[in-house]
Structure formats: structure tokens, C-alpha cells
N, C-alpha and C positions, 0 to 999 in steps of 0.2 A: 148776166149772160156772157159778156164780157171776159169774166174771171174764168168761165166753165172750159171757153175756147184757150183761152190760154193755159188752163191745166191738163185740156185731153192737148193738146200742142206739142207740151213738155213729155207727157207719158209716150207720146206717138215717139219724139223722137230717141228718148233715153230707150225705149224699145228697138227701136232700129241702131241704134249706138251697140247696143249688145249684142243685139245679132251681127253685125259687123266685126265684133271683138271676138264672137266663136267661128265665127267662117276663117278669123286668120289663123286664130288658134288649131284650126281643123287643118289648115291651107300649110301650116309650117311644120305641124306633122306631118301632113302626107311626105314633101319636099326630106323632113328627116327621114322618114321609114324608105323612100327612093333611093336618099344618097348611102344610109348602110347597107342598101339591098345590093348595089355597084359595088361599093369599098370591100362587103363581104364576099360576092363574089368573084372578084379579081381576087385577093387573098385565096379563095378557097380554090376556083377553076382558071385563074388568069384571063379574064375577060381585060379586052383592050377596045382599041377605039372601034375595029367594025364593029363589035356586038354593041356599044352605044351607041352608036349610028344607027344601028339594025333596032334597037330600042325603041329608041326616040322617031323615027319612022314609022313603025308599029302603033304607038301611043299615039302620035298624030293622026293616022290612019282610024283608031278605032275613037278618037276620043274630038271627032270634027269638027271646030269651031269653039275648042277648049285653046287658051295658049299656055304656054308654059315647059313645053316636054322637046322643045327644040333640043341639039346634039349636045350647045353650048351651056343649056339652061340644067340637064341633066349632068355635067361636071359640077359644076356649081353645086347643084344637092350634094353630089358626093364631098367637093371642097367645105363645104355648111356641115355636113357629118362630122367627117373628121377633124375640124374645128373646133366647134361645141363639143363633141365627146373627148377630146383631148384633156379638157376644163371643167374642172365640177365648177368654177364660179358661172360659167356660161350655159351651162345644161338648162337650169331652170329657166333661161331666158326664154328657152327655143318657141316654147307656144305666146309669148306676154309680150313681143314683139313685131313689128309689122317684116317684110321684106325687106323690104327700101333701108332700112334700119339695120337688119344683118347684113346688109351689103357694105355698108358704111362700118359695122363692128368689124 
């Protein structure tokens, strides 16, 4: 019996391991598809800092008790975009990598 627990133990948590590794994967997409959605629209309409303020406001406003969309957090996507797309060797990282991690890259 012994053995049984310790093998539903291991599947419990290599499950939750995984799912952990697609929510960042999901988590550092969105944060890319943010910061090009900035970087392209200042290139295309010249958006500056009110309209990221006015963003990030917005996102906070509709998305309550989410964090992450402060005025500060949304330059960062932008700087993370432009970054990583500058670099075919970094592109692939974008989703295989935690936050904390691209901060530090």
C-alpha cells in the first residue's frame, strides 16, 4: 500500500508540475502579445505614456484582484518585446522560461 501512495504522490505532483509550466508558458505570452500590442502602436499611432497609464488603469479596473498590469509592469512587456524580437536566439525562450528569469536575461 505503501508503494501505491507514493506513486499516486508522484503522478499528483508531476501533474501539477505541468500545469505550472503551461500557465507560465500562457503567462509570457500574453506579457509578449501586451508588449507588441504598445511597441506597435506607438510606431503606428504614437501612443505615450497617458495612453499607458490610461491602459494599465483600465486593466486594473476590469481585471480586480489580477496583478501585474501596473503602468510600470506594462513598459516592461513592451521592453520584453522588443528585446526577445530583436534576437532569433531569444525568441524561443519567450514561453520555456519563468519571469523572474527574463528579468535577470
Amino acid at each position: 500500500m505503501r508503494t501505491a501512495l507514493i506513486d499516486v504522490m508522484q503522478r499528483v505532483r508531476a501533474a501539477q508540475y505541468r500545469a505550472l509550466q503551461q500557465v507560465n508558458r500562457e503567462q509570457m505570452q500574453l506579457y509578449w502579445d501586451l508588449g507588441q500590442l504598445i511597441a506597435e502602436r506607438q510606431q503606428q499611432y504614437g501612443w505615450g505614456k497617458s495612453i499607458v497609464e490610461t491602459l494599465a488603469r483600465d486593466l486594473q479596473t476590469e481585471f480586480v484582484g489580477m496583478s501585474g498590469f501596473s503602468v510600470q509592469n506594462l513598459w516592461y512587456m513592451r521592453q520584453f518585446h522588443l528585446e526577445y524580437s530583436a534576437s532569433e536566439v531569444l525568441q524561443p525562450l519567450v514561453g520555456e522560461t519563468s519571469g523572474a528569469k527574463h528579468l535577470l536575461i
